[in-house]
LOROFI-913977 format. One record per residue (C-alpha): residue number from 0; x, y, z. Coordinates in steps of 0.001 Angstrom, whole numbers, always signed. Each point is the difference from the previous one (the first is absolute). Layout:
N
<lose num="NUM" c1="X" c2="Y" c3="Z"/>
...
This chain:
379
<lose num="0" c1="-90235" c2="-60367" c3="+1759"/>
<lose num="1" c1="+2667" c2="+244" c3="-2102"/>
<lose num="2" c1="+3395" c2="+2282" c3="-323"/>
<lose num="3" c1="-1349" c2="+3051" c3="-14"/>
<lose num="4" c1="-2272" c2="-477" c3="+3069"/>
<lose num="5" c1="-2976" c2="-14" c3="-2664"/>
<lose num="6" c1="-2345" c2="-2810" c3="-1497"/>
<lose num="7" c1="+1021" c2="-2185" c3="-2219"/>
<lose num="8" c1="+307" c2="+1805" c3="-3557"/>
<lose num="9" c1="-2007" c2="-1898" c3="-1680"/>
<lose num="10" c1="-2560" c2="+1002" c3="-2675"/>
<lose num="11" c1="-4076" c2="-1159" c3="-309"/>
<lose num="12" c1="-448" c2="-2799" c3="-1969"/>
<lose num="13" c1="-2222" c2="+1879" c3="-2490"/>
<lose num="14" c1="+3103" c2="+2825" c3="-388"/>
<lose num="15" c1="+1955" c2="-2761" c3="-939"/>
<lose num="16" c1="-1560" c2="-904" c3="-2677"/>
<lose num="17" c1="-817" c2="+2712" c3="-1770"/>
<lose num="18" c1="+1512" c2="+1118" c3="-3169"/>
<lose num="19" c1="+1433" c2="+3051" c3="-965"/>
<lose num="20" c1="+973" c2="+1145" c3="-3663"/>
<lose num="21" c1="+2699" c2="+2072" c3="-1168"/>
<lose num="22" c1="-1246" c2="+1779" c3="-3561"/>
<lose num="23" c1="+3259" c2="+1888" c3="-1567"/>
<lose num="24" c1="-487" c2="+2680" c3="-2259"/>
<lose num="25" c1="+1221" c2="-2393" c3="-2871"/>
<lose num="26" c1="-2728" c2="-2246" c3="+73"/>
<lose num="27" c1="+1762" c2="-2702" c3="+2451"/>
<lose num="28" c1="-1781" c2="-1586" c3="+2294"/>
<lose num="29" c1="+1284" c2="-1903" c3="+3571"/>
<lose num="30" c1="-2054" c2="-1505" c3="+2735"/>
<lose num="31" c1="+796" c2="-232" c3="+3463"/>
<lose num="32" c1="-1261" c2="-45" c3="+3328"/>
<lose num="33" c1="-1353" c2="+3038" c3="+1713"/>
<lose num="34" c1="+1646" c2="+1033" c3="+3370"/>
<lose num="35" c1="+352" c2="+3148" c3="+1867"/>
<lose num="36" c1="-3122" c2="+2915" c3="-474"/>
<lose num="37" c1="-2842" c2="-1154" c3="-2247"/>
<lose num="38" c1="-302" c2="+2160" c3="-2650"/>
<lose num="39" c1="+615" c2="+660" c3="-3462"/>
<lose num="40" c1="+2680" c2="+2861" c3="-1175"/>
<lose num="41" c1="+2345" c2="+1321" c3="-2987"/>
<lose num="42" c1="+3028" c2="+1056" c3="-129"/>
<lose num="43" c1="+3287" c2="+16" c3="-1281"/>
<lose num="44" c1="+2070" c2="-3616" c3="-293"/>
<lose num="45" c1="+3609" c2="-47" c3="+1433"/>
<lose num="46" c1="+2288" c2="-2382" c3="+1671"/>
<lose num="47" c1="+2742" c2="-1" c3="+2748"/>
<lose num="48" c1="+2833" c2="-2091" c3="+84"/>
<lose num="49" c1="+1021" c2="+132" c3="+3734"/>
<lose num="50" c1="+26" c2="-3164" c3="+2151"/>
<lose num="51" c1="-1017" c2="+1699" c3="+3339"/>
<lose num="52" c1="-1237" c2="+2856" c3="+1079"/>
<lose num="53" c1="-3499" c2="-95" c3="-1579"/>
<lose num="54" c1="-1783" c2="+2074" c3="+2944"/>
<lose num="55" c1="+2035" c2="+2628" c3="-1574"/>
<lose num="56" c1="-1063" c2="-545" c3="-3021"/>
<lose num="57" c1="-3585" c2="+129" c3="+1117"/>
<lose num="58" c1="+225" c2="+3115" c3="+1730"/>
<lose num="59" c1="+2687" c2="+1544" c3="-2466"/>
<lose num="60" c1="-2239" c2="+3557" c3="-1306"/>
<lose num="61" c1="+1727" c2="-395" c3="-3361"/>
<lose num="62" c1="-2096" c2="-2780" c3="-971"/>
<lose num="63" c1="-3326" c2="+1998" c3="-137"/>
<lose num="64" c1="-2286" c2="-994" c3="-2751"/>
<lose num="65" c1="+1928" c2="-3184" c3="-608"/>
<lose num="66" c1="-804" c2="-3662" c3="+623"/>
<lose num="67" c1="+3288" c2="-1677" c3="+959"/>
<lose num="68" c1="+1352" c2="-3223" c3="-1282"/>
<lose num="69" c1="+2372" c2="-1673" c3="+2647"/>
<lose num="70" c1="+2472" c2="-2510" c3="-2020"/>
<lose num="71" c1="+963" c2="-1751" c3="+3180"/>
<lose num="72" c1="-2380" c2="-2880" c3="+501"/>
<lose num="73" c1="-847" c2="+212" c3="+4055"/>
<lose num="74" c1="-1303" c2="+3061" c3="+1977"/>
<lose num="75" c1="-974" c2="+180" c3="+3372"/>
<lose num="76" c1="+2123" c2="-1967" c3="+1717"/>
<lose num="77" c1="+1190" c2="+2031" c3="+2056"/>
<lose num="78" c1="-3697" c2="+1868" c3="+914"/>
<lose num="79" c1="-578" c2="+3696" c3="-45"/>
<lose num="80" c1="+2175" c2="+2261" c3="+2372"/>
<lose num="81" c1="-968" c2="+3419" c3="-201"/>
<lose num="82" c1="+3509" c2="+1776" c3="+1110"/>
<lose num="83" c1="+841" c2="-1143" c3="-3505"/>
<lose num="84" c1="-2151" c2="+1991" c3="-1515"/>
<lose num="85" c1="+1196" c2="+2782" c3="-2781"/>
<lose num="86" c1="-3452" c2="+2094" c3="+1039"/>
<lose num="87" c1="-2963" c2="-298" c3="+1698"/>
<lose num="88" c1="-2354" c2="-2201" c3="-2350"/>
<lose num="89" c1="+187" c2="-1490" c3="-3695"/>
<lose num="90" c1="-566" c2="+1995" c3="-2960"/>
<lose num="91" c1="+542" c2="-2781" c3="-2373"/>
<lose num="92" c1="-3105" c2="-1064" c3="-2102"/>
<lose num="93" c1="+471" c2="-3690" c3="+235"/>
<lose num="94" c1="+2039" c2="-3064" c3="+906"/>
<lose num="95" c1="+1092" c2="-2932" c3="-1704"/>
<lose num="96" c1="+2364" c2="-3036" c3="+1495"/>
<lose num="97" c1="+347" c2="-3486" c3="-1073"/>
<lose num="98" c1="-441" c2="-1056" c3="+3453"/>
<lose num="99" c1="-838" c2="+1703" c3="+2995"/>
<lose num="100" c1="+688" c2="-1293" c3="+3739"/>
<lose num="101" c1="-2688" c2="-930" c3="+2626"/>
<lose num="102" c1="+1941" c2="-669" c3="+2973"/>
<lose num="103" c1="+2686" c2="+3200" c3="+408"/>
<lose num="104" c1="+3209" c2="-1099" c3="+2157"/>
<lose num="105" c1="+1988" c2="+2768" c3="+1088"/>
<lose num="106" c1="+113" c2="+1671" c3="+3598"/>
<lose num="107" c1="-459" c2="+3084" c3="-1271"/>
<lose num="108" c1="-3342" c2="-842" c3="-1416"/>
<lose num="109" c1="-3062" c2="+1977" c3="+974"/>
<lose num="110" c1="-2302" c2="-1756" c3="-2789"/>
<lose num="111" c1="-306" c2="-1643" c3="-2959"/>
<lose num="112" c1="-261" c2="+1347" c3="-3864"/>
<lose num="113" c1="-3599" c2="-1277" c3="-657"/>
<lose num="114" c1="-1582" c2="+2128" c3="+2979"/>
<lose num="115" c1="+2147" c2="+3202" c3="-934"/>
<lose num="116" c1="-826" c2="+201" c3="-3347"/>
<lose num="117" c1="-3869" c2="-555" c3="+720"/>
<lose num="118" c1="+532" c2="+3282" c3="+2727"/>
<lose num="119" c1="+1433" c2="+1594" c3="-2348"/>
<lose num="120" c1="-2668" c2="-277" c3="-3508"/>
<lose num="121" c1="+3299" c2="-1813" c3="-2137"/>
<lose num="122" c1="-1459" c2="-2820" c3="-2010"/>
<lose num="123" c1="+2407" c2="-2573" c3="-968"/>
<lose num="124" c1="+334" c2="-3399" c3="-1628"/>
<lose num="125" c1="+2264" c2="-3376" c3="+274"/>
<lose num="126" c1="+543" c2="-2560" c3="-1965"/>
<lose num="127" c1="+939" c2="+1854" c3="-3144"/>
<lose num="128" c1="+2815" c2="-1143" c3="-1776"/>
<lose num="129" c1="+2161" c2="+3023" c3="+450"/>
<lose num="130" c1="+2811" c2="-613" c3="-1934"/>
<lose num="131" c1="-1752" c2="-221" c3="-3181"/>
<lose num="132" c1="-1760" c2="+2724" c3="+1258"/>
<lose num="133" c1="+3419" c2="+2020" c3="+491"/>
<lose num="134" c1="+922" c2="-1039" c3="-3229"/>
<lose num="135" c1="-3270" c2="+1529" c3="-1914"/>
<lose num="136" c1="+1104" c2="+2813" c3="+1936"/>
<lose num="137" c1="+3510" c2="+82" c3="-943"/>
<lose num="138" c1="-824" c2="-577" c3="-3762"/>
<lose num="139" c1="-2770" c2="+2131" c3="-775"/>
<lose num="140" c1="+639" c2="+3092" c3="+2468"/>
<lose num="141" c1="-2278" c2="+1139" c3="+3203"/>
<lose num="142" c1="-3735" c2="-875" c3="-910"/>
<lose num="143" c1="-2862" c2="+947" c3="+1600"/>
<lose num="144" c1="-2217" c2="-3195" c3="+1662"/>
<lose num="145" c1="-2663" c2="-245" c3="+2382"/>
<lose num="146" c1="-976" c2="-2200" c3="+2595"/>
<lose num="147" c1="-3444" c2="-1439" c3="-257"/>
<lose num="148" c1="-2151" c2="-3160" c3="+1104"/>
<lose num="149" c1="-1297" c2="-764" c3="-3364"/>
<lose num="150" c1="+2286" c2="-1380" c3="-2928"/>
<lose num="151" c1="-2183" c2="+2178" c3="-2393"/>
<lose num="152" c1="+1551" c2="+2378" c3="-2365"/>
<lose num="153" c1="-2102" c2="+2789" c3="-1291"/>
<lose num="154" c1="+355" c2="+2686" c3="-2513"/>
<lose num="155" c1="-402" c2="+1975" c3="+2856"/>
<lose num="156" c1="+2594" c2="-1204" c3="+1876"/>
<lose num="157" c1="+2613" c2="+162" c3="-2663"/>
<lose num="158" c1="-709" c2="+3150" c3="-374"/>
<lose num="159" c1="-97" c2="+1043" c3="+3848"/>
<lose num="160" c1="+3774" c2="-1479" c3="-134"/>
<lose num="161" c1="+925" c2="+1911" c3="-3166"/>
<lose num="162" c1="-1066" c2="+3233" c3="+1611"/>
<lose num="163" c1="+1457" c2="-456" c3="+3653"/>
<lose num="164" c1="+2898" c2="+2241" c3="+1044"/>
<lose num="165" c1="+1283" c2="+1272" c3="+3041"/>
<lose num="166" c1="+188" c2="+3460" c3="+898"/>
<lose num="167" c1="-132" c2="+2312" c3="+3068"/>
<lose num="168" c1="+2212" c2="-1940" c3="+1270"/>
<lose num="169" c1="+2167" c2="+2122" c3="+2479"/>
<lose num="170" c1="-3097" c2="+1605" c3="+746"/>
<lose num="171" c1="-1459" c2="-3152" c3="+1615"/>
<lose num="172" c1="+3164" c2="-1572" c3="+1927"/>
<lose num="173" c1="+1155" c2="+3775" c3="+1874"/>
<lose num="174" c1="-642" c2="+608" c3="+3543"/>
<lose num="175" c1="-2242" c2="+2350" c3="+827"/>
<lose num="176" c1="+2136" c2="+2646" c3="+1767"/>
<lose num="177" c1="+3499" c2="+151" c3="+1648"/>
<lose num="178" c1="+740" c2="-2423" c3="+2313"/>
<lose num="179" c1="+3519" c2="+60" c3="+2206"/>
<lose num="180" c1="+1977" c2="-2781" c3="+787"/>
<lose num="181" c1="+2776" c2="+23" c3="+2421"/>
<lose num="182" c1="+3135" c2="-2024" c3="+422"/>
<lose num="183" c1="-336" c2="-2851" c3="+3201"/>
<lose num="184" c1="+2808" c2="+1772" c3="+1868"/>
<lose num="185" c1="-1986" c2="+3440" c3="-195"/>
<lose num="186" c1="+3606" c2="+1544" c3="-1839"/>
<lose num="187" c1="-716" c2="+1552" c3="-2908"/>
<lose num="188" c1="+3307" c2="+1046" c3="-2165"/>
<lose num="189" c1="-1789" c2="+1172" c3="-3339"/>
<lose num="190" c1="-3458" c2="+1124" c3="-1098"/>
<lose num="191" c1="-1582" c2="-1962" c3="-2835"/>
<lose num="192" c1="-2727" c2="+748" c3="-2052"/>
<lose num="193" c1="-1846" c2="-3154" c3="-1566"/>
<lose num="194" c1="-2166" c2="+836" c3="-3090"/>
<lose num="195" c1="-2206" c2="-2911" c3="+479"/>
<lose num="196" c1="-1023" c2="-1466" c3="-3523"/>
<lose num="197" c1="-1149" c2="-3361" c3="+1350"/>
<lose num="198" c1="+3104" c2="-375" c3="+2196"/>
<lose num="199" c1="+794" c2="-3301" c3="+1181"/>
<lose num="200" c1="+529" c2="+103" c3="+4060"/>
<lose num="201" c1="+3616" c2="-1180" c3="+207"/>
<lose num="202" c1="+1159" c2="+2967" c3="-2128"/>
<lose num="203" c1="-1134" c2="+1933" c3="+3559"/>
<lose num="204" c1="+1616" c2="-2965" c3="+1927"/>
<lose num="205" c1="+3369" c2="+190" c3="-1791"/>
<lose num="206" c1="+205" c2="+4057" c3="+587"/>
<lose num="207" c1="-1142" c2="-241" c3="+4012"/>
<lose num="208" c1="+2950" c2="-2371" c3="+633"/>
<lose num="209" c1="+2450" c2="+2296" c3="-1845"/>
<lose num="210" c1="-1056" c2="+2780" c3="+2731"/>
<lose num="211" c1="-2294" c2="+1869" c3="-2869"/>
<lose num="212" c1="-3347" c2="+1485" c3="+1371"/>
<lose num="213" c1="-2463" c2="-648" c3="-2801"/>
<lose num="214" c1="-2725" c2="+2304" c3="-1236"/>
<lose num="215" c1="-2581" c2="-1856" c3="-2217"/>
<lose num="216" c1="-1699" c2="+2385" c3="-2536"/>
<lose num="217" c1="-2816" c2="-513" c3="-2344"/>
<lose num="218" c1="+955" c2="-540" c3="-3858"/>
<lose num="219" c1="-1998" c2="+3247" c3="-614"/>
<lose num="220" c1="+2272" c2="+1960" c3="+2438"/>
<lose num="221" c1="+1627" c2="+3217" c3="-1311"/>
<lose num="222" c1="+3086" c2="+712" c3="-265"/>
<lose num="223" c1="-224" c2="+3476" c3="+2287"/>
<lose num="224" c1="-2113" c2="-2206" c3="+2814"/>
<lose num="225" c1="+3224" c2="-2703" c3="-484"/>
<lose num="226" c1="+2348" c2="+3027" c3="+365"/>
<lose num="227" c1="-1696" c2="+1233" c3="+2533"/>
<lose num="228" c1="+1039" c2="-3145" c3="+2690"/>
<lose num="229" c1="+3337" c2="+1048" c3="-388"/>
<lose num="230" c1="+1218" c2="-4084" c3="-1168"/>
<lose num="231" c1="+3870" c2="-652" c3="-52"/>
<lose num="232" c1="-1126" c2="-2609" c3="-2888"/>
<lose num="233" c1="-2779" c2="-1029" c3="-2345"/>
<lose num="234" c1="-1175" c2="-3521" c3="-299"/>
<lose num="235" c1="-1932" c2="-1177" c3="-2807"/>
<lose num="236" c1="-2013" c2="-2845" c3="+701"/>
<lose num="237" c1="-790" c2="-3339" c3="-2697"/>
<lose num="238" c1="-4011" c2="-32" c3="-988"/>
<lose num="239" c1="-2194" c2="-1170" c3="-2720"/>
<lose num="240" c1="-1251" c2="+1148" c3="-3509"/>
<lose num="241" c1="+1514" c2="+1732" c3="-3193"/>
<lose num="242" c1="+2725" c2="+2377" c3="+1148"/>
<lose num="243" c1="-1258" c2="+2389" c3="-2192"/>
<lose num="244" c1="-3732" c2="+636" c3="+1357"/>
<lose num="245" c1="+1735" c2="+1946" c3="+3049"/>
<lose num="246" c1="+545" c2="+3380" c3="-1846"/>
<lose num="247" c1="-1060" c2="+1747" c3="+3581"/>
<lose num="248" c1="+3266" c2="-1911" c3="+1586"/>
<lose num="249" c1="+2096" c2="+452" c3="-2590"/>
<lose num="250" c1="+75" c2="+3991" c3="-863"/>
<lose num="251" c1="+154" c2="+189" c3="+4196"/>
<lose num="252" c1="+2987" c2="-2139" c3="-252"/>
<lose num="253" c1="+1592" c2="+2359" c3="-2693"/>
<lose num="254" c1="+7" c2="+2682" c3="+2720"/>
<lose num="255" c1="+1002" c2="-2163" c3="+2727"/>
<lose num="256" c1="+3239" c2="-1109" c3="-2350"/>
<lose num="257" c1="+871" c2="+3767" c3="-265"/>
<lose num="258" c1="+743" c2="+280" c3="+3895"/>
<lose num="259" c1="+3069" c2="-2377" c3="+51"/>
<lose num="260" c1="-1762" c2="-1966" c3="+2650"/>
<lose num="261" c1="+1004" c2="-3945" c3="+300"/>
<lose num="262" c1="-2360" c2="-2520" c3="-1592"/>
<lose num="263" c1="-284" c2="-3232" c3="-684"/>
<lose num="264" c1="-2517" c2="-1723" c3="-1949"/>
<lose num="265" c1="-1487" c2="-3647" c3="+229"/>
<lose num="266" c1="-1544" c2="-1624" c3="-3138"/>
<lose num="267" c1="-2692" c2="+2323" c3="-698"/>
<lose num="268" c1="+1491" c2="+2983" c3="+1327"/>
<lose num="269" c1="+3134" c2="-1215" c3="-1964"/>
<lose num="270" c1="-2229" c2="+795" c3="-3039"/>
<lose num="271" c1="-1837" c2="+3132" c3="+1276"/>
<lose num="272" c1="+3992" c2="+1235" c3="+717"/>
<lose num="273" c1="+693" c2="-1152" c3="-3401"/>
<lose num="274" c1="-3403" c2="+1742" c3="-1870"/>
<lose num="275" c1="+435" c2="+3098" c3="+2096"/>
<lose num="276" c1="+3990" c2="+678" c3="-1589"/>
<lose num="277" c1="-1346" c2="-788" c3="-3846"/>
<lose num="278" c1="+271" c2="-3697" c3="-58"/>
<lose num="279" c1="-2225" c2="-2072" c3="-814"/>
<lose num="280" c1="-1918" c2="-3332" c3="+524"/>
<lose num="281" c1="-916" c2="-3178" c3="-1429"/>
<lose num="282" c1="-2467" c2="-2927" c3="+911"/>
<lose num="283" c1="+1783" c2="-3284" c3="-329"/>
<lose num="284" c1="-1169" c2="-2893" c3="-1502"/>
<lose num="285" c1="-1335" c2="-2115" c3="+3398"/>
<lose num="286" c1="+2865" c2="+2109" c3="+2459"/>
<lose num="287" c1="+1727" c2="-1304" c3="+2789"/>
<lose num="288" c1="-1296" c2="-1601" c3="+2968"/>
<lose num="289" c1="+1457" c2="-1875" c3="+2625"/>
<lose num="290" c1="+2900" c2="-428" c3="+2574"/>
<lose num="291" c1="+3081" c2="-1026" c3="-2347"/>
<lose num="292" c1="+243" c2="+2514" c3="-2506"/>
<lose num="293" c1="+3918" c2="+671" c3="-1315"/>
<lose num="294" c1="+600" c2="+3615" c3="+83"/>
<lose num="295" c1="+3637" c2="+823" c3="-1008"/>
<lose num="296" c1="+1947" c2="+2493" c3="+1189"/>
<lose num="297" c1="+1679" c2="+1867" c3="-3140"/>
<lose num="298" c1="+2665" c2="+1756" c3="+2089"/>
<lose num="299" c1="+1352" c2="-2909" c3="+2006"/>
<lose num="300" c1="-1161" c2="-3102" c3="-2991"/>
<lose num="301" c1="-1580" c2="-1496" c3="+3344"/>
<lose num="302" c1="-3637" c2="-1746" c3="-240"/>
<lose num="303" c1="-2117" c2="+395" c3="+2832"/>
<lose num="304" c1="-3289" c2="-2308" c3="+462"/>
<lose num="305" c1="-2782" c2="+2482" c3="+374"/>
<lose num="306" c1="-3660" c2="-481" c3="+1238"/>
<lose num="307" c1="-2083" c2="+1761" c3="-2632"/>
<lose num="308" c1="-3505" c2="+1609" c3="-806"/>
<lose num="309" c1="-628" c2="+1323" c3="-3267"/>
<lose num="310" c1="-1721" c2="+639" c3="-3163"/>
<lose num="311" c1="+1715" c2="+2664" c3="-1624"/>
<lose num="312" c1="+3763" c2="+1419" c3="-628"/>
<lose num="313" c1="+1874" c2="+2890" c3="-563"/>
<lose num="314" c1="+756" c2="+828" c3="-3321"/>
<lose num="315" c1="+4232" c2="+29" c3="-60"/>
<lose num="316" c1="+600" c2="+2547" c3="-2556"/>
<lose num="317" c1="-2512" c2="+1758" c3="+769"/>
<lose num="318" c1="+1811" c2="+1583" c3="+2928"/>
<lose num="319" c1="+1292" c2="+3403" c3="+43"/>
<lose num="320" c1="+3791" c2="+566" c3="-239"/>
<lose num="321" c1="+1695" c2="+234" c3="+4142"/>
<lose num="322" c1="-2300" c2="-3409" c3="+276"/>
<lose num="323" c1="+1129" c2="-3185" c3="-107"/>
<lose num="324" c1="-962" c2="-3538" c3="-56"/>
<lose num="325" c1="+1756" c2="-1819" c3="+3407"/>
<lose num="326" c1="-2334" c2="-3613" c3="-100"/>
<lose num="327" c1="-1076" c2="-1572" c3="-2647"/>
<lose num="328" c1="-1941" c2="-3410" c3="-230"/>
<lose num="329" c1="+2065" c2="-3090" c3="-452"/>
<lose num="330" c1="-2875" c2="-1755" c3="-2344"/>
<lose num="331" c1="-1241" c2="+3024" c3="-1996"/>
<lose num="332" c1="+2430" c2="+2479" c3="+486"/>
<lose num="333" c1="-2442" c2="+2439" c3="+348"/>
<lose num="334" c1="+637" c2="+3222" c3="+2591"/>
<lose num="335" c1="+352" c2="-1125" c3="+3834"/>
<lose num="336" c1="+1350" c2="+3343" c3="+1526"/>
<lose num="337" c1="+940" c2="+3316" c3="-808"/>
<lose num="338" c1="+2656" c2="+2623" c3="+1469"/>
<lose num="339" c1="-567" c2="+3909" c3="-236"/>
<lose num="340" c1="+2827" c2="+1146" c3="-174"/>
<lose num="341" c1="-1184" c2="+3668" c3="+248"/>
<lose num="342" c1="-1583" c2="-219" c3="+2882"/>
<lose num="343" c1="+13" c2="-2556" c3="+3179"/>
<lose num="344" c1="-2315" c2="-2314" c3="-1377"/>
<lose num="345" c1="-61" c2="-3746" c3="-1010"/>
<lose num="346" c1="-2549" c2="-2262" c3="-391"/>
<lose num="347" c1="-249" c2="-4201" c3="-639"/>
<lose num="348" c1="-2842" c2="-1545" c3="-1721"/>
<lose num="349" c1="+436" c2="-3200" c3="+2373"/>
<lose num="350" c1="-658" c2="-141" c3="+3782"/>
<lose num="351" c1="+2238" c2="+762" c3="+2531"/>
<lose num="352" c1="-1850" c2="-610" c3="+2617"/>
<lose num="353" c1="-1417" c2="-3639" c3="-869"/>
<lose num="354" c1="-1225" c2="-2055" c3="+2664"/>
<lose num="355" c1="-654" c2="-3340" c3="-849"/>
<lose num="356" c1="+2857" c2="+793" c3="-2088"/>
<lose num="357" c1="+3626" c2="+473" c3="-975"/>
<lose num="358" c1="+1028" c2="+2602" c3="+2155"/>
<lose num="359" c1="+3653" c2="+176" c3="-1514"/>
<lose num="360" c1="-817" c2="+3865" c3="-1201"/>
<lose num="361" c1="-1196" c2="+1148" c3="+2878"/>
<lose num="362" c1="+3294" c2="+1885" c3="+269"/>
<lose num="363" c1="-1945" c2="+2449" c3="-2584"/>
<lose num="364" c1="-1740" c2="+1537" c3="+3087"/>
<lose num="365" c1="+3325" c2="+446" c3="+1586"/>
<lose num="366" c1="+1040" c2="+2394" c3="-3030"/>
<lose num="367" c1="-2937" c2="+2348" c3="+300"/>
<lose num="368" c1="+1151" c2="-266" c3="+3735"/>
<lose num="369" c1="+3581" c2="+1869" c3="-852"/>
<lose num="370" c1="-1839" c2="+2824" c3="-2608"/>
<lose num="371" c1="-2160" c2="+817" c3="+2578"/>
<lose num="372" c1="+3454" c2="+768" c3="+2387"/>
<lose num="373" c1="+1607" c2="+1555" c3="-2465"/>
<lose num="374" c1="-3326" c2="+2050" c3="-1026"/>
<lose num="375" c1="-160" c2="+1052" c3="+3771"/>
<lose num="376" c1="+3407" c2="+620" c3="+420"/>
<lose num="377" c1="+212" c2="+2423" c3="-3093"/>
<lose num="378" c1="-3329" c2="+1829" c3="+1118"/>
């Protein structure tokens, strides 16, 4: 037996050895071996930067319809613990490391990466050479790639690549219904609505332990059933996808804006906030992804490091006047936050919440704690 009280994690000799190929939209080809669920898939090609914290990257809803690059060379080792998990199962399309660990070592550990990603239909390979994979990446923008057992490249394939996008993306990372969550202690100070877009489960956490009774919502939730719970705040939860498919979300937050209510927005509800005031969005070149992002501060000059999950950005000038910029990012400078002045509303494209993670901003969730007293108080 090993650590985790389970068998050895060791793969059949005949998984071992088979390869696995990486086909990128650009004509690029990379062979490595196969672990994880057998099967062939296409998606989108990104990377994350973060050292740790790759079961929350695996279970992170904002990767849907991507297959995720992870720059730092060894996974696994410490095994798969599923309290760390961001939801309840992977939504990623694929998974590629340079080297994966068979033998986990961590008490925490209730198995190892291999077996979970088999459970859970994720193909994956090792042995690619992932930092001039990262670097294809990083030079020629996010391609499309698919994982396959053949080193063949088609016409048809090409052109399968060419055509792949992502879209209903909200649609297919939402719960289901509402579902309630309750601080530990059973005190509950303040009433919060969650809009779930493909929230990540520590945004709940974070807002339990800050006495906040949590209402999760559906993406496709109107604005008059929101209402209608009577919330002393609005949270807007990260997701996946083009900001600008959720037109449903975004005319019911233009009503929801109107009330005065608190909100605060996450990544993509930073950008639905953003779209439903005028603004607009942009899809970045290969976006940011990974657990030491600089977001600075343009009020204080102070640089936080951020734990990030993105694609696309909100346009700067494109917001309207009684709006303005509070974060920007300390590579690109693009938009990182956003104050309404005009109403009790702010929103930060980073997360907050991160966990593995810098958790230096977490004092973000502590502001939307004080509107929310001073919303109650003034009611």
């Amino acid at each position: 037996m090993d650590v985790c009280g389970m068998k050895p994690a060791i793969r059949k000799e005949e998984n071992m050895s088979r390869k696995a190929y990486l086909i990128l939209e650009n004509g690029a080809v990379f062979e490595g071996t196969a672990f994880g669920a057998e099967k062939e898939t296409t998606g989108e090609l990104v990377f994350t930067t973060a050292m740790t914290g790759y079961l929350e990257t695996l279970t992170d809803p904002s990767y849907f319809g991507q297959v995720v690059i992870q720059t730092f060379p060894l996974i696994g080792n410490y095994g798969v613990i599923p309290a760390d998990f961001e939801s309840d199962s992977p939504v990623l399309k694929g998974y590629i490391v340079r080297e994966w660990c068979q033998a986990p070592s961590n008490f925490r550990c209730e198995g190892e990466l291999d077996t979970f990603l088999k459970e859970k239909g994720v193909p994956g390979i090792c042995g690619i050479d992932t930092r001039a994979l990262t670097r294809i990446v990083r030079e020629y923008g996010v391609l499309n790639c698919k994982i396959q057992y053949t080193p063949e490249v088609t016409d048809a394939l090409m052109e399968e690549l060419k055509s792949y996008k992502i879209v209903e993306a909200v649609e297919s990372t939402t719960c289901s219904g509402y579902e309630v969550f309750e601080p530990e202690d059973g005190n509950a100070e303040f009433n919060v609505v969650v809009m779930d877009f493909g929230a990540k489960h520590n945004i709940g956490r974070e807002l339990n332990k800050r006495g906040c009774k949590i209402t999760v919502v559906p993406a496709h939730t109107t604005a008059e059933d929101i209402l209608a719970l009577d919330p002393d705040g609005i949270m807007l939860s990260n997701g996946p996808g083009d900001p600008k498919e959720n037109v449903q979300a975004i005319e019911e937050l233009k009503k929801l804006s109107e009330k005065k209510i608190p909100i605060f927005g996450i990544c993509l509800g930073h950008q639905l906030l953003a779209l439903s005031q005028g603004g607009q969005t942009e899809k970045l070149h290969y976006g940011h992804r990974g657990a030491n992002q600089p977001a600075k501060e343009l009020a204080t000059g102070r640089v936080f490091i951020t734990s990030q999950n993105h694609g696309y950005a909100v346009v700067s000038d494109s917001l309207p006047e009684g709006a303005e910029v509070s974060f920007v990012n300390g590579n690109d400078g693009t938009c990182e936050g956003v104050t309404y002045n005009y109403m009790p509303a702010y929103s930060v494209q980073f997360h907050p919440e991160a966990c593995g993670g810098p958790q230096e901003t977490s004092f973000l969730f502590d502001r939307f704690i004080e509107l929310m007293k001073e919303y109650k108080n003034n009611g």
